[in-house]
C-alpha positions in Angstrom: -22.8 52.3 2.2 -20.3 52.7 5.0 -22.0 49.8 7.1 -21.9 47.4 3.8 -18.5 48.2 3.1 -17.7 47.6 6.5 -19.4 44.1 6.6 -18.0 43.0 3.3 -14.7 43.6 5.0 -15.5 41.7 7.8 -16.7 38.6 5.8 -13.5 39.1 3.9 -11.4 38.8 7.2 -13.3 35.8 7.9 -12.7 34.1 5.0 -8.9 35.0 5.5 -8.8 33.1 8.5 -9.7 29.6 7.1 -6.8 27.6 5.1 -7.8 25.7 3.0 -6.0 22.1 3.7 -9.0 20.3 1.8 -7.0 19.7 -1.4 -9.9 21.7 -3.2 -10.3 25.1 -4.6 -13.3 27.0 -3.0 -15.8 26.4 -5.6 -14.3 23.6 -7.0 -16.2 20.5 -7.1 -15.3 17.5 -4.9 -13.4 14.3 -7.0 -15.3 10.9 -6.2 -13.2 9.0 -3.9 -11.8 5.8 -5.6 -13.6 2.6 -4.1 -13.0 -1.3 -4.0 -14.7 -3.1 -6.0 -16.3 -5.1 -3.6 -15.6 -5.9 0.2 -13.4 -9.3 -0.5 -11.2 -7.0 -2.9 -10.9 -4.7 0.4 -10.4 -7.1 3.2 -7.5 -8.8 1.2 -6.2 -5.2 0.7 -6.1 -5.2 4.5 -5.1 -8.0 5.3 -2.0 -8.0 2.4 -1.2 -4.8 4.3 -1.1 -6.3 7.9 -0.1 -9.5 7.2 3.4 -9.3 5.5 7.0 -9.6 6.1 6.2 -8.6 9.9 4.6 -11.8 10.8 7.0 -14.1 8.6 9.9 -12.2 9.5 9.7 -10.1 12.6 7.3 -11.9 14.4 9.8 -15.2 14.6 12.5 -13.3 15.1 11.5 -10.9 18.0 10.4 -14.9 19.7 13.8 -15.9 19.5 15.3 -12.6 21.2 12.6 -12.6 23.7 12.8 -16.2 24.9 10.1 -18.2 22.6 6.9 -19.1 24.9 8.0 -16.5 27.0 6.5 -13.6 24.3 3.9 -15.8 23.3 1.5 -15.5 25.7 2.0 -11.5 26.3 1.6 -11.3 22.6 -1.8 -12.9 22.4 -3.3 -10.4 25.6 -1.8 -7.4 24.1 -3.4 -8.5 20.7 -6.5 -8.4 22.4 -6.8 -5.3 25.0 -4.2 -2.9 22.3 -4.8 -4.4 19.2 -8.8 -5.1 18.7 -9.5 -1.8 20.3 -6.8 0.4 18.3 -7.8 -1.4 14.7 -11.4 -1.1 15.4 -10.8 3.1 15.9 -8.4 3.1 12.6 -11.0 1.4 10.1 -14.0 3.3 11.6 -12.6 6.6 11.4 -11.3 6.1 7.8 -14.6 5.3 6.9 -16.5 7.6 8.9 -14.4 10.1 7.5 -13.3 9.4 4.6 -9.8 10.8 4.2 -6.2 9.5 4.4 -4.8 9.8 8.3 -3.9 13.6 8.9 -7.2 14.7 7.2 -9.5 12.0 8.9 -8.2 13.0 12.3 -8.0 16.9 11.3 -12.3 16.5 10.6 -12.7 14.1 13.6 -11.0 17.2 15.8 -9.1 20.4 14.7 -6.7 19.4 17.5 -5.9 15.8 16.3 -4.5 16.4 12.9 -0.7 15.9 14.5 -1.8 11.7 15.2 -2.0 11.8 10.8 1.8 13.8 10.6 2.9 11.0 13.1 1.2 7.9 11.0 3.0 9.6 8.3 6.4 9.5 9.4 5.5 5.9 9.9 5.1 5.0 7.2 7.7 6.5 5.4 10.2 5.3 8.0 9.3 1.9 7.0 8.6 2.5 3.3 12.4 3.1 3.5 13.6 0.3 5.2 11.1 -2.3 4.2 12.2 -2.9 0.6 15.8 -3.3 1.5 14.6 -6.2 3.2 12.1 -6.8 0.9 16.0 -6.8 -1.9 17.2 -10.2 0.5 14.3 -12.4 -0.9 14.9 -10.9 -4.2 18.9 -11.8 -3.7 18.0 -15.1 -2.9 15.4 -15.6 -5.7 17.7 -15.1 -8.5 20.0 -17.1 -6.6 17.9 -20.1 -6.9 18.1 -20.4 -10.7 21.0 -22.6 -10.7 21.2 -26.2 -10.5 22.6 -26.2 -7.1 21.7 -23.4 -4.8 24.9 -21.5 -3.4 23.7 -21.8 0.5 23.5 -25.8 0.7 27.3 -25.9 1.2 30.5 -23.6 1.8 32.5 -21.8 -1.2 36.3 -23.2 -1.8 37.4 -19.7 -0.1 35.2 -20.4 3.7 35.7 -24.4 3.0 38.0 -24.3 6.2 35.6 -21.6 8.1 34.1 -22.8 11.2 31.2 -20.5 10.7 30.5 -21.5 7.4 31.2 -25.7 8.3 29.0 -25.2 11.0 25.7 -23.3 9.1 26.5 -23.0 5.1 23.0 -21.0 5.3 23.6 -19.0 7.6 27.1 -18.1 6.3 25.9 -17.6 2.9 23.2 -14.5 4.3 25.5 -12.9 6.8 28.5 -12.8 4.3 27.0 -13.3 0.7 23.9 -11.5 1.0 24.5 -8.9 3.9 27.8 -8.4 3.9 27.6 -7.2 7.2 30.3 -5.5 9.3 30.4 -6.7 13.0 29.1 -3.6 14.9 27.8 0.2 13.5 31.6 2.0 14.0 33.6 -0.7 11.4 33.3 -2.1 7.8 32.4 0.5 4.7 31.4 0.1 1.3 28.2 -0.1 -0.4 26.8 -4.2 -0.7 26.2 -3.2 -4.7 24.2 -6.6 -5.7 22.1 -5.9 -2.3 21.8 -2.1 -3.7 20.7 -3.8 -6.8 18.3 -5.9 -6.1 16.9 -3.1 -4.0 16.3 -1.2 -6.9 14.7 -4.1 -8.4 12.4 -3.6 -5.5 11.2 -0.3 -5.7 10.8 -0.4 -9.2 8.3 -3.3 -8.9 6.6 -1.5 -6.4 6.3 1.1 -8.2 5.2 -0.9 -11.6 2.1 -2.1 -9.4 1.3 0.8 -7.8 1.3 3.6 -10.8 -2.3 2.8 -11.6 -3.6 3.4 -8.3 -5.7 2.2 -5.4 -7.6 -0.2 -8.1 -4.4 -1.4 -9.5 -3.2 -2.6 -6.0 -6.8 -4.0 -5.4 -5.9 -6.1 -8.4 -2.6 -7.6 -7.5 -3.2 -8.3 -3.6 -5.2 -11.3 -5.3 -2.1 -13.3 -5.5 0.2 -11.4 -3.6 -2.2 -11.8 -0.7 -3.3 -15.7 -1.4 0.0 -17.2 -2.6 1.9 -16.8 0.6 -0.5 -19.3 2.4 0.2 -22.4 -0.2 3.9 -21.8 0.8 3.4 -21.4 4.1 1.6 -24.6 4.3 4.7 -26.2 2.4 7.1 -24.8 5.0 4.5 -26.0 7.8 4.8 -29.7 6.9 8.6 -29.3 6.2 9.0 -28.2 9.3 7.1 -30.5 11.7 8.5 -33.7 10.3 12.3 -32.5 9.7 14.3 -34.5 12.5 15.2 -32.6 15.3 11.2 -30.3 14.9 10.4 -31.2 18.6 13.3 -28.6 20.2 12.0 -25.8 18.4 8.4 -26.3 19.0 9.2 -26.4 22.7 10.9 -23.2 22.5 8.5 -21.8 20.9 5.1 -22.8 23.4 7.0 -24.2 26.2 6.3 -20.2 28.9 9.3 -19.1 31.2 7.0 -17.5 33.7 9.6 -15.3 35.4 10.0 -13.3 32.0 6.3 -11.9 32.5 7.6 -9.8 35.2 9.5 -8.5 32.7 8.5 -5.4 31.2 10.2 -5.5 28.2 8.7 -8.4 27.3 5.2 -6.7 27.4 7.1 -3.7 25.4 8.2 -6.2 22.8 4.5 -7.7 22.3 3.0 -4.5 21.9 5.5 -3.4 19.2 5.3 -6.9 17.6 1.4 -6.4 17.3 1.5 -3.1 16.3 4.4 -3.3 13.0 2.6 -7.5 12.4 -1.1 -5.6 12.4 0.1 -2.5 10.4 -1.7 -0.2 13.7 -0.7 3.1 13.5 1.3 3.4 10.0 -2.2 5.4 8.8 -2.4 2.9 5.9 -5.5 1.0 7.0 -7.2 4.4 7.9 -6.6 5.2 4.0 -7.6 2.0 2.3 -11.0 1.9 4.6 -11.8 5.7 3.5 -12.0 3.9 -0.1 -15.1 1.8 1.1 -18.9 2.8 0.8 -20.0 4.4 4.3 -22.3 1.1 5.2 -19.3 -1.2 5.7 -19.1 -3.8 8.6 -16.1 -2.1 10.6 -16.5 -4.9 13.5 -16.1 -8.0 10.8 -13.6 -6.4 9.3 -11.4 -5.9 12.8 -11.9 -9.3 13.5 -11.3 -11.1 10.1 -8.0 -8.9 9.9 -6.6 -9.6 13.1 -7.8 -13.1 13.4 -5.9 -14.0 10.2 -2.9 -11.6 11.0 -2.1 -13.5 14.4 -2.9 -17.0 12.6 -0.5 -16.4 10.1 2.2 -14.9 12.5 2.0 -18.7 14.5 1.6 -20.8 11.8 4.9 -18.8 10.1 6.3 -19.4 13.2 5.6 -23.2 13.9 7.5 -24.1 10.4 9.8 -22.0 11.1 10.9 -22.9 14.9 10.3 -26.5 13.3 13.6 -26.1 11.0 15.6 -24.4 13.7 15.3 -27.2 15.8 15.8 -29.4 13.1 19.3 -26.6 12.7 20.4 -26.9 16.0 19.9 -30.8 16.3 21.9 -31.3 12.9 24.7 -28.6 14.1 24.4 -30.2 17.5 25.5 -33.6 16.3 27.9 -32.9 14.1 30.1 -30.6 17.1 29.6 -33.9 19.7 31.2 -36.1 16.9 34.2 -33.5 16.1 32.9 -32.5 13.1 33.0 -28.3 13.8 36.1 -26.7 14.5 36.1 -25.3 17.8 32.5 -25.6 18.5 31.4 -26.0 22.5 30.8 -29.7 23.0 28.8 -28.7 26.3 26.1 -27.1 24.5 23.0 -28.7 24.5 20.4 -28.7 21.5 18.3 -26.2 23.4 21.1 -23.6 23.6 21.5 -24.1 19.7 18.0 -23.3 19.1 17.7 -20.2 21.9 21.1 -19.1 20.4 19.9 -15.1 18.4 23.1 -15.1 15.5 21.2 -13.8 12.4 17.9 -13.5 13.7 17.3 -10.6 11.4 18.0 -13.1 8.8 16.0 -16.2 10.6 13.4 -16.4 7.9 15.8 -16.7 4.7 18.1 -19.1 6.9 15.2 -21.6 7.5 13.8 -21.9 4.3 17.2 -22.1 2.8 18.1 -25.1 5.2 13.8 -26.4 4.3 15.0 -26.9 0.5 18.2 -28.9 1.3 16.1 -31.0 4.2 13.4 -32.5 1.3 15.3 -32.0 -2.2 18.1 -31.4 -4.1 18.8 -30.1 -7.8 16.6 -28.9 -9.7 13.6 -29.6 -7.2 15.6 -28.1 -4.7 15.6 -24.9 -6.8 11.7 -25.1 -7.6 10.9 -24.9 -4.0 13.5 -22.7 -3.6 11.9 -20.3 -6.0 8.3 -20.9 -4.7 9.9 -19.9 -1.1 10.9 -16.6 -1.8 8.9 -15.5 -4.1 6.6 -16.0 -0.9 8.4 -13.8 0.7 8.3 -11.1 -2.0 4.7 -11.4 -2.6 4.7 -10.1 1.3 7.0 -7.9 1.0 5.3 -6.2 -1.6 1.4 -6.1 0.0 3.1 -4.5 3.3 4.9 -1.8 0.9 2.0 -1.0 -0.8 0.5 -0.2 2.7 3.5 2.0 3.7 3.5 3.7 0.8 0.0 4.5 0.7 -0.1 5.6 4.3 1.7 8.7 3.1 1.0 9.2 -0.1 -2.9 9.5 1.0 -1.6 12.1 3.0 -0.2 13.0 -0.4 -3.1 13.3 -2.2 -5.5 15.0 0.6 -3.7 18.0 0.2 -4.0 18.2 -3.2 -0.2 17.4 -4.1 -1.5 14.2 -6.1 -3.7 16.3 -8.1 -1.4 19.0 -8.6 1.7 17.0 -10.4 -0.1 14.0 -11.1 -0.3 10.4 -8.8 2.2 8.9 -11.1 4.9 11.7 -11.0 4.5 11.9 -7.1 5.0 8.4 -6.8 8.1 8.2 -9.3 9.8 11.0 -7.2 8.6 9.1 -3.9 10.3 5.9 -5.3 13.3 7.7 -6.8 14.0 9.7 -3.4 13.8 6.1 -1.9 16.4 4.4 -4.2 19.0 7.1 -3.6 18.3 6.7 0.6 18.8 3.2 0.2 22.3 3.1 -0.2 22.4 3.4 3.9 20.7 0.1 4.1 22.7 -1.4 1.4 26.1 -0.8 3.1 28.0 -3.0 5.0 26.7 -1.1 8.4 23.1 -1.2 6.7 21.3 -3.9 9.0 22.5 -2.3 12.1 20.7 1.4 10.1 17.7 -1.1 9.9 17.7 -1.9 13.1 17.3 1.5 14.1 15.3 2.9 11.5 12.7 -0.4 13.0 13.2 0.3 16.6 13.1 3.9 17.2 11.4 5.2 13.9 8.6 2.4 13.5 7.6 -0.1 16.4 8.3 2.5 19.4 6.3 5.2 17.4 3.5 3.2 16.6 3.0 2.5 20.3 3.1 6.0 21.0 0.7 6.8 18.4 -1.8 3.8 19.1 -1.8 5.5 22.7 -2.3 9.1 21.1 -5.3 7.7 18.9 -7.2 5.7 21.6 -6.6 9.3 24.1 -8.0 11.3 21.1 -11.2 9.2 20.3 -12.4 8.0 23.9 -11.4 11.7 25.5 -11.3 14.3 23.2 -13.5 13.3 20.4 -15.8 11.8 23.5 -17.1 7.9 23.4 -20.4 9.2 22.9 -19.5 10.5 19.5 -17.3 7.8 17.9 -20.2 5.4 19.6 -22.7 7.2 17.0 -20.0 6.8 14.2 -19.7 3.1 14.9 -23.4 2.9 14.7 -23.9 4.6 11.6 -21.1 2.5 9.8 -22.1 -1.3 11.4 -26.3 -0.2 12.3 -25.0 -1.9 15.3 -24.7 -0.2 18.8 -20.6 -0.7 20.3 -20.7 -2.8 22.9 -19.5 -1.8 26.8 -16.3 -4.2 26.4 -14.9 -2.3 23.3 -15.7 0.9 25.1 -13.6 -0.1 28.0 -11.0 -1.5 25.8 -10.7 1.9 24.2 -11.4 4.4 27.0 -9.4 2.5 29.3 -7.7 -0.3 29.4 -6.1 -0.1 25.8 -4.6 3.5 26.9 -3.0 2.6 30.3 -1.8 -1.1 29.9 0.4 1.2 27.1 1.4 3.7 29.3 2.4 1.4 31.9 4.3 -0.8 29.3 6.1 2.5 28.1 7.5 3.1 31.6 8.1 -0.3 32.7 10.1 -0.4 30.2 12.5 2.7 30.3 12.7 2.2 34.1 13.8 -1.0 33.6 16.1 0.4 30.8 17.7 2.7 33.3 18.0 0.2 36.0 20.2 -1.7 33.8 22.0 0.7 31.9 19.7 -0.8 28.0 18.8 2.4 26.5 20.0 3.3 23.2 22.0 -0.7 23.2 22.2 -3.0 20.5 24.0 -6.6 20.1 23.2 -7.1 23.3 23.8 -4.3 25.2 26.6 -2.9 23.2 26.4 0.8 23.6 25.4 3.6 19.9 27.8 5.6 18.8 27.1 9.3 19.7 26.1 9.6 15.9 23.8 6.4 16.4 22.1 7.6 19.7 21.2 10.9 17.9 20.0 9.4 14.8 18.0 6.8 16.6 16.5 10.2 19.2 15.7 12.3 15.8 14.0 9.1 14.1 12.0 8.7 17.4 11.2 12.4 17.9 10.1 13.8 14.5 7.6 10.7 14.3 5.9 11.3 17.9 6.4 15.1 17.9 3.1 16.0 16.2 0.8 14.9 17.9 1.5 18.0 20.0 2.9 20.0 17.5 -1.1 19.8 16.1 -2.6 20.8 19.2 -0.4 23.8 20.4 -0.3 24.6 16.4 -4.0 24.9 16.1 -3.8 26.7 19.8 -1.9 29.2 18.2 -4.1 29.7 14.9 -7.0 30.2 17.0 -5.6 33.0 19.2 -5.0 34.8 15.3 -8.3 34.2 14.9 -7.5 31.0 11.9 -8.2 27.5 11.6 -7.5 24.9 9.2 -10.1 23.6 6.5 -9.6 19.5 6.4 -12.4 19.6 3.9 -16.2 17.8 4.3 -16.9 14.0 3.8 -18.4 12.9 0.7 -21.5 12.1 1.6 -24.8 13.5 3.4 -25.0 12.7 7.1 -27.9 13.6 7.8 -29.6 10.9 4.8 -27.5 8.2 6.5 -28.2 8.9 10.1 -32.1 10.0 10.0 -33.8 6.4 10.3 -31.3 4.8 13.1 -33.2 3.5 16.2 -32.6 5.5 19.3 -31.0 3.6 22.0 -31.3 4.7 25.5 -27.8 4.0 27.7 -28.0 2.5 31.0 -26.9 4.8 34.2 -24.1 3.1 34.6 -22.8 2.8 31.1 -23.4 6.8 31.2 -21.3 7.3 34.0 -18.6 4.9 33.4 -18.2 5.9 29.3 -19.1 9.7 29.9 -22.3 9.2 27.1 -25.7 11.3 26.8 -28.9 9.5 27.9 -29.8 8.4 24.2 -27.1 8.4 21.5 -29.4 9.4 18.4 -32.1 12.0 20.2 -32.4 13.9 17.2 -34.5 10.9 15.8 -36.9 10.5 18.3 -39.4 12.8 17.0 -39.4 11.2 13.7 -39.7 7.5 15.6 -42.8 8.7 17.2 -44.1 10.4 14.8 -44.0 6.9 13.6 -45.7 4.7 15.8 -48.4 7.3 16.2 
């Protein structure tokens, strides 16, 4: 009796050292995970997630601050060796492990849960932010039910105001819609129509999202389609608007002395990184929703071939019209018509020249209406415009959102109040926050909130996912899992471009770039090397430092647990592995594929009994 006693203590302590992070009562049964409806439903899911307001918006912007052709070419070689590699890892481990990020990577390794806490802060980061931009198209929208639309020409009060004379548009969104003060330390007061329509924005987000991962598969229909008809409209706008030819040169035509630049290379990997939605943890969510035998390769390749298209065929309309800006203000300062402009400015400076290029997008569709109509067709395209820029706005925000809100739901908070009472208390913390990026000062709090919370933590975490799968999960294991989900073996190139040269062309960005930083005295700048206040540099550090922080965090964490004799439960996949994997052909690696990718001799040995059991 003594010895049973003892034992049942034992098996007691052991279960005491398992929590239970699985969102599931021991015992309990296991909820069906939510699906698509089919794979076109899910693939325009992804795609409305990666192709949004970052390749409309950011994408021409950060070309304009980075010198045009210069970024271009970076751009399209980091999209290749960071961003094929780093999207294939994100949609096969969702789907091999069916989970949102911190729970996927928690199964994958009890040491990697910290990449999921990172993707989260991600995504709440920009969840913040991103609708406040998201409340400028909105602003202009309801603008554009008038007869004549308020940016085609200056008010009575700026009718004497070089800056308005010069660019009514660009006037009308740095004072009418922004508001904004000239630096971080001056201006106060709250923009309230800007606060406004940012409410209007989070409530519509919330409106299509309260259903759930069904009724988002629902909307991306049009929010994900209608964007292209008006990108086309702005495309042909654009490249016959007088004056097209300047910015299509500064666009494509490559300043080769800027590739020895490191923060060029920095720029492109953060531009492919917030454009592709990497490391946010949404597309590892919305690929745990699809059935196990699901093409991960196609879908990598469809996603990021129509991300990048998009991002240059945005930007070709767009460049298009601010050429067509800078030739129109160019001409009108050589014939005296701008007070105090420089007459020795060429058209080339106007178009290189960065004033507003947070606002780039709404300035150049603005100036696209008054180049083709004027009245009431003016305000019809006007309308079509930016509800084209809502539409993105809102498929990138349902991302965000459910980046962290799978999170959310895999440890059972979801279940326990309810999706729809998470989500209102989600969007309701979110209004209140956004009276920082409503006030005068808020696109400067933008600024940071996209620099050091978002783009330079989504490098950091693309670096930490690629280290995690190729040398701590080990290539040999996530080679079987892309087998399993494709019946396709992963070829050598993607297992370079994830063991190797994905990881250290990052690294070597990342230091490039800070050296070059300190060289010049950069770090912690902004309008143009303009140093943070102290308050700035510390909110910009503890943005930057609570999203990267967990990936060690979860290792020294579970470290910790393990000396106490604990461990975390991230719960068990949905389906049986051993059904799915039992009749995949063995495939025998090459010597030199073993030695270079660290893989066994065969990759599925426990089948080959059964295979010749087989052909006998």
């Amino acid at each position: 009796m003594a010895e049973e006693s003892q034992k049942t203590r034992e098996q007691e302590s052991m279960e005491l050292q398992e929590i239970n992070f699985s969102g599931h009562r021991e015992g309990e049964a296991k909820e069906e995970r939510e699906q698509y409806d089919n794979v076109f439903q899910y693939l325009l899911a992804c795609i409305g997630f990666a192709v949004g307001l970052g390749n409309v918006w950011r994408f021409p912007k950060v070309c304009l601050e980075n010198g045009g052709g210069a970024f271009i070419f970076p751009w399209l070689i980091v999209l290749i060796i960071q961003g094929v590699p780093i999207m294939m890892v994100e949609l096969t481990i969702g789907q091999r492990f069916r989970a949102g990020p911190t729970h996927a990577f928690g199964r994958m390794n009890k040491y990697m849960w910290g990449i999921g806490g990172s993707m989260f802060f991600a995504s709440l980061y920009t969840s913040l932010f991103y609708n406040s931009i998201l409340a400028w198209g909105f602003m202009y929208f309801f603008a554009s039910f008038t007869g004549e639309l308020p940016w085609n020409q200056c008010p009575p009060s700026a009718a004497t105001n070089p800056e308005c004379i010069a660019s009514p548009a660009r006037y009308y969104f740095a004072v009418t819609v922004t508001n904004a003060s000239p630096d971080l330390e001056t201006g106060s007061g709250v923009v309230w129509p800007l606060y406004a329509a940012t409410v209007v924005a989070w409530l519509t987000v919330y409106l299509c999202m309260f259903v759930g991962v069904k009724s988002v598969g629902k909307v991306v229909y049009f929010t994900c389609l209608y964007p292209y008809l008006v990108l086309t409209i702005l495309f042909f706008i654009g490249v016959t608007s007088d004056g097209a030819e300047y910015g299509l040169e500064y666009l494509f035509k490559p300043d080769w002395s800027k590739l020895g630049d490191f923060r060029v290379w920095q720029a492109a990997s953060e531009q492919v990184f917030f454009s592709a939605s990497l490391g946010f943890g949404g597309l590892v969510a919305m690929a745990s929703y699809m059935p196990v035998k699901n093409k991960v390769y196609r879908d990598t390749f469809v996603i990021l071939i129509v991300n990048s298209s998009t991002s240059l065929f945005a930007a070709l309309g767009i460049f298009s019209i601010k050429g067509h800006m800078a030739k129109d203000e160019y001409t009108r300062c050589q014939a005296g018509d701008i007070p105090g402009c420089d007459p020795t400015l060429t058209i080339q400076d106007y178009v290189a020249q960065d004033d507003s290029s947070s606002g780039l997008i709404f300035i150049s569709m603005a100036k696209a209406q008054d180049v083709v109509a004027s009245g009431y067709g003016s305000s019809i395209l006007s309308l079509m415009f930016y509800l084209m820029i809502i539409t993105l706005g809102l498929d990138s925000a349902f991302g965000a959102i459910e980046g962290y809100m799978a999170v959310l739901k895999d440890f059972g908070v979801t279940k326990k109040f309810g999706y729809k009472k998470v989500l209102a208390a989600c969007v309701g913390f979110s209004i209140v926050f956004a009276l920082l990026f409503a006030h005068r000062r808020g696109t400067f709090f933008i600024d940071i909130f996209d620099k050091y919370g978002v783009v330079l933590v989504l490098v950091f975490v693309g670096f930490f996912e690629l280290v995690a799968v190729a040398w701590v999960y080990g290539m040999h294991n996530f080679a079987r899992d892309f087998k399993l989900l494709n019946d396709l073996a992963l070829h050598p190139v993607f297992m370079f471009l994830i063991k190797y040269l994905g990881p250290l062309s990052i690294a070597a960005t990342l230091v490039g770039q800070y050296v070059k930083e300190a060289q010049d005295d950069t770090f912690l700048t902004y309008n143009g090397g303009e140093s943070y206040p102290w308050w700035g540099s510390i909110l910009a550090m503890f943005l930057f430092l609570i999203g990267v922080i967990w990936f060690p965090v979860g290792i020294l964490v579970t470290v910790w647990m393990s000396r106490l004799r604990k461990a975390f439960n991230w719960g068990a996949v949905d389906f049986d592995l051993e059904e799915y994997t039992r009749d995949l052909p063995v495939k025998r690696y090459p010597l030199w594929q073993r030695l270079l990718f660290f893989l066994k001799e065969y990759d599925y040995p426990e089948n080959m009994q059964d295979m010749e059991m087989k052909e006998n």
